[in-house]
Jmol script that loads the backbone (N, CA, C; Angstrom):
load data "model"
ATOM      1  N   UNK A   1      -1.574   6.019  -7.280  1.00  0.00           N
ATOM      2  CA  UNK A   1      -1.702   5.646  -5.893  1.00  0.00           C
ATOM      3  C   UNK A   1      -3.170   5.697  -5.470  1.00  0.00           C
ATOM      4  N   UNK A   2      -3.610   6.678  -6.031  1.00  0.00           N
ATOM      5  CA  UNK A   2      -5.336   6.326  -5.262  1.00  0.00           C
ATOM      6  C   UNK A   2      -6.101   5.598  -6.034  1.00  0.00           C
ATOM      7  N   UNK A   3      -6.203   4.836  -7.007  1.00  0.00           N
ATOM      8  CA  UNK A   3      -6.440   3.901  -7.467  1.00  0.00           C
ATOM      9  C   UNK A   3      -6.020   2.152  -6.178  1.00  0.00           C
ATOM     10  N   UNK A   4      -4.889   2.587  -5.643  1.00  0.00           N
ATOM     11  CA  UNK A   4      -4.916   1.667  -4.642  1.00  0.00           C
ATOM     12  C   UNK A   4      -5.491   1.944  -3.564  1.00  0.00           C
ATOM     13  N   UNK A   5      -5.622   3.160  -3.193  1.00  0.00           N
ATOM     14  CA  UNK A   5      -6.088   3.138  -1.667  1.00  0.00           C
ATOM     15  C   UNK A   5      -7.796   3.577  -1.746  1.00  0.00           C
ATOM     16  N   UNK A   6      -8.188   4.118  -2.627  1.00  0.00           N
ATOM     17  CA  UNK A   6      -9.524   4.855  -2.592  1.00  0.00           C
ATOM     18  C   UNK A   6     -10.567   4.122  -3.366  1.00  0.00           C
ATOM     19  N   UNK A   7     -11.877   3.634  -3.082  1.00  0.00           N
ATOM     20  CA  UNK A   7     -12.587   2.764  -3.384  1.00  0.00           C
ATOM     21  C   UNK A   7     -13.546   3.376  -5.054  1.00  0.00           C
ATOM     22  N   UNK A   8     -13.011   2.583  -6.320  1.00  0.00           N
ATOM     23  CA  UNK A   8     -13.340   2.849  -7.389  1.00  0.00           C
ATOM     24  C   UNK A   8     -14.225   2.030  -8.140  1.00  0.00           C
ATOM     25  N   UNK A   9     -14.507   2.574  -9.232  1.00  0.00           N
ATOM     26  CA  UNK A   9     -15.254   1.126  -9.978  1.00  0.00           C
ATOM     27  C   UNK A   9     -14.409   0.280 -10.522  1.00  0.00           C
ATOM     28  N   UNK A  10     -13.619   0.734 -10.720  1.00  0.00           N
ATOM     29  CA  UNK A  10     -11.602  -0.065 -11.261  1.00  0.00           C
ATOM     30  C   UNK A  10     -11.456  -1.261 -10.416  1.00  0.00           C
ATOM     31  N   UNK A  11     -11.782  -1.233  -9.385  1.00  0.00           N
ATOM     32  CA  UNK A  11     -11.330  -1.963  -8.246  1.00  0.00           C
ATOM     33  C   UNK A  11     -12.153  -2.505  -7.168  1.00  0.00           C
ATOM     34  N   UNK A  12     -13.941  -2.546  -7.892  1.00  0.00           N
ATOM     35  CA  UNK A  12     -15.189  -2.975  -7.246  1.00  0.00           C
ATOM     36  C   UNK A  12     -15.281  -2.251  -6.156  1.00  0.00           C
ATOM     37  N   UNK A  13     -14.978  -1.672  -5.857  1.00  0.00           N
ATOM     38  CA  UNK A  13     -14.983  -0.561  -4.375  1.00  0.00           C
ATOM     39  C   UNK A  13     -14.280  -1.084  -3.080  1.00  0.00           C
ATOM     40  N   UNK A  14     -13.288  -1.865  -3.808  1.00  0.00           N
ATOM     41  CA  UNK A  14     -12.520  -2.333  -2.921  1.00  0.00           C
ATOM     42  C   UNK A  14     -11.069  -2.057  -2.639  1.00  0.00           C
ATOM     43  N   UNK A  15     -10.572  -1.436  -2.105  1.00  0.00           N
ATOM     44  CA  UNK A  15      -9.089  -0.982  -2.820  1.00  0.00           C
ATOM     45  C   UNK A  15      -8.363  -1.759  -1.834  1.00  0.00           C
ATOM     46  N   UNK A  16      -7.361  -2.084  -3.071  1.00  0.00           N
ATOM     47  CA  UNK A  16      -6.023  -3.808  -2.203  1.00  0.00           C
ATOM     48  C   UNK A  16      -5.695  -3.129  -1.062  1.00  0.00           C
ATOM     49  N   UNK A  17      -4.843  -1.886  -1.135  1.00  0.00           N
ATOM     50  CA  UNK A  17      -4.295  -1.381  -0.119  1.00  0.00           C
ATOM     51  C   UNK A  17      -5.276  -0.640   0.726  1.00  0.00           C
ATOM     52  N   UNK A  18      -4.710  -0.918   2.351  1.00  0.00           N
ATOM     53  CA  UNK A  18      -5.603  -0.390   3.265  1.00  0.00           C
ATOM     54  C   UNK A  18      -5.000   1.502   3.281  1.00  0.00           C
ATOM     55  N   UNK A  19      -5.841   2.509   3.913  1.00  0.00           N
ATOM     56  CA  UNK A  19      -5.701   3.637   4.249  1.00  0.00           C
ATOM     57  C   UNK A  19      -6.634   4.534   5.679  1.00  0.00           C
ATOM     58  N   UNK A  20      -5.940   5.150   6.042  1.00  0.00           N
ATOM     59  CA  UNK A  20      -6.966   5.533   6.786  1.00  0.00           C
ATOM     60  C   UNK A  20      -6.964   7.106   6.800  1.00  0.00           C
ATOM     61  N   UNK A  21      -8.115   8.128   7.210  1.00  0.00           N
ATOM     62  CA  UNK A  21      -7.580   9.509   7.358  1.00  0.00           C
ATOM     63  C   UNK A  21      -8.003   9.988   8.549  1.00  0.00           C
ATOM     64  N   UNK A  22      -7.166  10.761   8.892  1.00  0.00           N
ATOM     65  CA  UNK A  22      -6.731  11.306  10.311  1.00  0.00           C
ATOM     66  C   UNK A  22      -7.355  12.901  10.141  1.00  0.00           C
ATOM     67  N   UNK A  23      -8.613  12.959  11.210  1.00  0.00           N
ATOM     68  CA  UNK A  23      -9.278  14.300  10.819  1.00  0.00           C
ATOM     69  C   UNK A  23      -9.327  14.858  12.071  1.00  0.00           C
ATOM     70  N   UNK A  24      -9.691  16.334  12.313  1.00  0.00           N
ATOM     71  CA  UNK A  24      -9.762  16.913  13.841  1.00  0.00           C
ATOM     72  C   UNK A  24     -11.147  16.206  13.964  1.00  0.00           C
ATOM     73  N   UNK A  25     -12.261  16.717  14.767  1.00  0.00           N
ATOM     74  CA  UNK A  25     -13.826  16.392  15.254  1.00  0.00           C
ATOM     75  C   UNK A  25     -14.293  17.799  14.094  1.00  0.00           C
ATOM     76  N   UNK A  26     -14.803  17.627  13.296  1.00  0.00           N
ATOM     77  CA  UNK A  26     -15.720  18.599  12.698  1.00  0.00           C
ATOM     78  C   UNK A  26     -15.139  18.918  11.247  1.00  0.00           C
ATOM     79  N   UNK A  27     -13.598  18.825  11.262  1.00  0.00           N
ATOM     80  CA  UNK A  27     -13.479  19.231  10.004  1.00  0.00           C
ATOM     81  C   UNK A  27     -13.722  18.699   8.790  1.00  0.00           C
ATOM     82  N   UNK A  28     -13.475  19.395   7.652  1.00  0.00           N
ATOM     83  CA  UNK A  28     -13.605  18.691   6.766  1.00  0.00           C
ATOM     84  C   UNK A  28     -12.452  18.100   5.516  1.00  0.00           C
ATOM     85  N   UNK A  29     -11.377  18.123   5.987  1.00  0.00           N
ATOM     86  CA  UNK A  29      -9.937  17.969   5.864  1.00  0.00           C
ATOM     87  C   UNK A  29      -9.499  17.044   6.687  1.00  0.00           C
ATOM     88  N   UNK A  30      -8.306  16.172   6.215  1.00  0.00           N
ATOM     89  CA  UNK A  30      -7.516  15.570   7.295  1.00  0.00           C
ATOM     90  C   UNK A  30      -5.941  15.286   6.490  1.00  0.00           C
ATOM     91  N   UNK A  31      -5.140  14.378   6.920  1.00  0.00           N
ATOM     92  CA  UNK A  31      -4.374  13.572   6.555  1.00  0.00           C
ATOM     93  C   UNK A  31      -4.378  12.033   6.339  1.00  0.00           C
ATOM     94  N   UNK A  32      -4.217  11.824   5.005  1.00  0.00           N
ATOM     95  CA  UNK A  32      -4.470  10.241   4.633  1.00  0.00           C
ATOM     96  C   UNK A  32      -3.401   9.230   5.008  1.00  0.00           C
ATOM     97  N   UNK A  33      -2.733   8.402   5.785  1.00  0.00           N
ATOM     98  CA  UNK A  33      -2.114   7.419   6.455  1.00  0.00           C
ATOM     99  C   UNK A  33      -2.008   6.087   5.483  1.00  0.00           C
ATOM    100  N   UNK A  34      -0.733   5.465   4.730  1.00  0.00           N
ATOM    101  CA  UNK A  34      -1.119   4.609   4.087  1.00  0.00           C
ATOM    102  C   UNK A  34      -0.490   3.336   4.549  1.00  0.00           C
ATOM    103  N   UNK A  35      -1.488   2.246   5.127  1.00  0.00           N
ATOM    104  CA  UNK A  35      -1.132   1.315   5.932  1.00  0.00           C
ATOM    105  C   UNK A  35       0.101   0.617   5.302  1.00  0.00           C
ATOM    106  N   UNK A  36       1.822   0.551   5.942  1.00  0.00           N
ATOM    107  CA  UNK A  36       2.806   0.101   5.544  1.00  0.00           C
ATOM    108  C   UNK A  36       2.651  -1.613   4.771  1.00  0.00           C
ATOM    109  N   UNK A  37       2.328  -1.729   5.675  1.00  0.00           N
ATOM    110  CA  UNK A  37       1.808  -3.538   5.964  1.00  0.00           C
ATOM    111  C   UNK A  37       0.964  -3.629   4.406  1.00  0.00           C
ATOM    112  N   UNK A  38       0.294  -3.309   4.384  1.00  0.00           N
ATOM    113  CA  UNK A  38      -0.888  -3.568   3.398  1.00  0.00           C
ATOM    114  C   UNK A  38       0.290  -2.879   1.777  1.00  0.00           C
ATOM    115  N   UNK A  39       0.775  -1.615   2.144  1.00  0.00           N
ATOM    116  CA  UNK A  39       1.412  -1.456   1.031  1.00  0.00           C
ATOM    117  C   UNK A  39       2.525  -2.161   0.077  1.00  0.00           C
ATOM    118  N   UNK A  40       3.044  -3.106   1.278  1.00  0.00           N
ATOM    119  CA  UNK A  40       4.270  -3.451   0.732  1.00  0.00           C
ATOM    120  C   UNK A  40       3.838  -4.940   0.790  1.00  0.00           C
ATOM    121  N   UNK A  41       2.736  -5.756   0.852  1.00  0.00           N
ATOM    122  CA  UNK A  41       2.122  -6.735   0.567  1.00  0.00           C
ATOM    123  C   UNK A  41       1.696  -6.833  -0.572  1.00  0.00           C
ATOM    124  N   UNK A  42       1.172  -5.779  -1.048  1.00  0.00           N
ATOM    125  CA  UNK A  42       0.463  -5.578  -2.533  1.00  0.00           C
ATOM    126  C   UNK A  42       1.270  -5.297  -3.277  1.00  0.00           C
ATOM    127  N   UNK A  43       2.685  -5.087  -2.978  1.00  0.00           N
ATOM    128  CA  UNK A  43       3.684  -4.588  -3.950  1.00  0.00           C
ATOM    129  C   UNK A  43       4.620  -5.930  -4.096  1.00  0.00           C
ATOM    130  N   UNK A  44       4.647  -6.722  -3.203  1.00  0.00           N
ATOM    131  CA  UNK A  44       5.563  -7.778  -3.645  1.00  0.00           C
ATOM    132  C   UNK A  44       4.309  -9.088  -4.124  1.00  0.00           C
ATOM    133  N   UNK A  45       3.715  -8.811  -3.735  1.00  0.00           N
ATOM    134  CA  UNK A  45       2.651  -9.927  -4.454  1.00  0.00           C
ATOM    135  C   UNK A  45       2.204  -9.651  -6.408  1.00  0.00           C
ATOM    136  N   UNK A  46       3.021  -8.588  -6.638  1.00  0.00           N
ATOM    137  CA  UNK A  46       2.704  -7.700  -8.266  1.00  0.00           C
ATOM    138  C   UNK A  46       4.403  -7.894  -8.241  1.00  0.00           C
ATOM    139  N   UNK A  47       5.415  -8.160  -7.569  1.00  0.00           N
ATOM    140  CA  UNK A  47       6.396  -8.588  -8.025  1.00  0.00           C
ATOM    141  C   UNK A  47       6.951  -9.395  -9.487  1.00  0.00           C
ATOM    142  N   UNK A  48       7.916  -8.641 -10.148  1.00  0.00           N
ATOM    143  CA  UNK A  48       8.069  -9.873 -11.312  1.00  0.00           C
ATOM    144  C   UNK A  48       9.608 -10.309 -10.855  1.00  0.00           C
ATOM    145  N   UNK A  49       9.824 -11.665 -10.735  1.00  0.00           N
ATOM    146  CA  UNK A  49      10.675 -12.478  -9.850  1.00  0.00           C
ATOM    147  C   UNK A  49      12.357 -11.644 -10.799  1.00  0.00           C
ATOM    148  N   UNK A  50      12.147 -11.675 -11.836  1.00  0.00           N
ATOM    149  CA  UNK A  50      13.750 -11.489 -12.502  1.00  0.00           C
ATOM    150  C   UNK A  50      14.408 -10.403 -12.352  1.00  0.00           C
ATOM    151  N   UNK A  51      13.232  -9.432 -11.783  1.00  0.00           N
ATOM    152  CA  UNK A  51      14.430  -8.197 -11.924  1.00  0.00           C
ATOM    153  C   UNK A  51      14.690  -7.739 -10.182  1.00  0.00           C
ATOM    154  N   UNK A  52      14.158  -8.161  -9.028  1.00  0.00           N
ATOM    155  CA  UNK A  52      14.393  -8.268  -7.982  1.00  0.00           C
ATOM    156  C   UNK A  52      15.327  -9.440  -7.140  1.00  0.00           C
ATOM    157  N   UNK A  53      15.887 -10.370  -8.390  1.00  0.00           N
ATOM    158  CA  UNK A  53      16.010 -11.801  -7.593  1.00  0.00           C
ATOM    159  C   UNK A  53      15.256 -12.507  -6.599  1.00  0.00           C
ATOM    160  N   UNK A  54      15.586 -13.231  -6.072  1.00  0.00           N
ATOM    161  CA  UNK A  54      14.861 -14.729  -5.408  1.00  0.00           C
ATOM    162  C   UNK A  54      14.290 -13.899  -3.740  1.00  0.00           C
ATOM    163  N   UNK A  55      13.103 -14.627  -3.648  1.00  0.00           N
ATOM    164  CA  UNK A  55      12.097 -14.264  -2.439  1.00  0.00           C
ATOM    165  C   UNK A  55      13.414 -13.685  -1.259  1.00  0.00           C
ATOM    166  N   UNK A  56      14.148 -14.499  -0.900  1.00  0.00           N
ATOM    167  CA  UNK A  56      14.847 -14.437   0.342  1.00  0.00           C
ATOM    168  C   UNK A  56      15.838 -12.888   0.263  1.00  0.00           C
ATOM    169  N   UNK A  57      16.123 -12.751  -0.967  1.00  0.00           N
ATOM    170  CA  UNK A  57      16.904 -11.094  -1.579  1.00  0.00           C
ATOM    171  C   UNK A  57      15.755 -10.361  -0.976  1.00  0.00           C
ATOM    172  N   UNK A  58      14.494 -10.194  -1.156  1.00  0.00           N
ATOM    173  CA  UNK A  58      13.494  -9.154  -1.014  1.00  0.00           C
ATOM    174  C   UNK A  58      13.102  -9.096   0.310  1.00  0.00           C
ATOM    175  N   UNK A  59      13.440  -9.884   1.116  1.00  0.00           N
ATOM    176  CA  UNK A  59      13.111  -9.850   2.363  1.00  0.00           C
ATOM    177  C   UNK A  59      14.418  -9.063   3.291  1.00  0.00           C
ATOM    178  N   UNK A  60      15.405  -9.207   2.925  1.00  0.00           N
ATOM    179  CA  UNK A  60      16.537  -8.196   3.316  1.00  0.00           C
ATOM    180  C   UNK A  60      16.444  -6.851   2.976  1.00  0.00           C
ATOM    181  N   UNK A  61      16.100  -6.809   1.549  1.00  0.00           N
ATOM    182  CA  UNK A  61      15.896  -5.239   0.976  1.00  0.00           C
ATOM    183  C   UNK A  61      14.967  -4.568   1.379  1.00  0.00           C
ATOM    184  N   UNK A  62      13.474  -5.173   1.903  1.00  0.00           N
ATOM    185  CA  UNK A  62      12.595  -4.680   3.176  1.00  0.00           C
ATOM    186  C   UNK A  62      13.320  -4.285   4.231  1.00  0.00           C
ATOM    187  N   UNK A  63      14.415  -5.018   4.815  1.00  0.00           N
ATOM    188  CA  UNK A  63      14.526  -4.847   5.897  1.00  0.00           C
ATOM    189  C   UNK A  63      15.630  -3.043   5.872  1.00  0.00           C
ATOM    190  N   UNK A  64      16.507  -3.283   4.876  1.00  0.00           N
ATOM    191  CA  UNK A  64      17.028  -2.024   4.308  1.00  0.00           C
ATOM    192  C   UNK A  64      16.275  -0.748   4.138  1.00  0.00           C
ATOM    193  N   UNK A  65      15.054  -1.307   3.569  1.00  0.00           N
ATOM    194  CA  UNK A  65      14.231   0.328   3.750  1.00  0.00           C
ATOM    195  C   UNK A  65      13.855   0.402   4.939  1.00  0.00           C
ATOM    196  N   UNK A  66      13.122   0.284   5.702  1.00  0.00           N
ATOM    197  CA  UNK A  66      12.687   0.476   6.404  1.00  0.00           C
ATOM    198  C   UNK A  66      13.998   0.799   7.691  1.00  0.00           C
TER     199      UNK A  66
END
end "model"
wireframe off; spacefill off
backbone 0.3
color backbone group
């Protein structure tokens, strides 16, 4: 997972998936937030079509998780 969200040389310092972290004012700790949208874009775009069935199946089964 941080290979997707955290900026590497793997991944030109660009990572597919967006993230953000949620810190108080000063600290040096927070919580990392991993943008839904961005996650589950990058996951059906790495889709392999046969073992999920046809586009219109995956758009229901989104709707199931969530």
């Amino acid at each position: 997972m941080n290979a997707l969200i955290l900026p590497t040389v793997g991944n030109g310092y660009k990572p597919p998936v967006k993230s953000f972290v949620l810190r108080k004012r000063g600290a040096k700790t927070g919580v990392r937030l991993i943008s839904w949208d961005s996650l589950t874009a990058y996951i059906y775009a790495h889709e392999e079509k046969g073992l999920l069935g046809t586009a219109g199946d995956n758009k229901n089964l989104k709707k199931s998780i969530i």
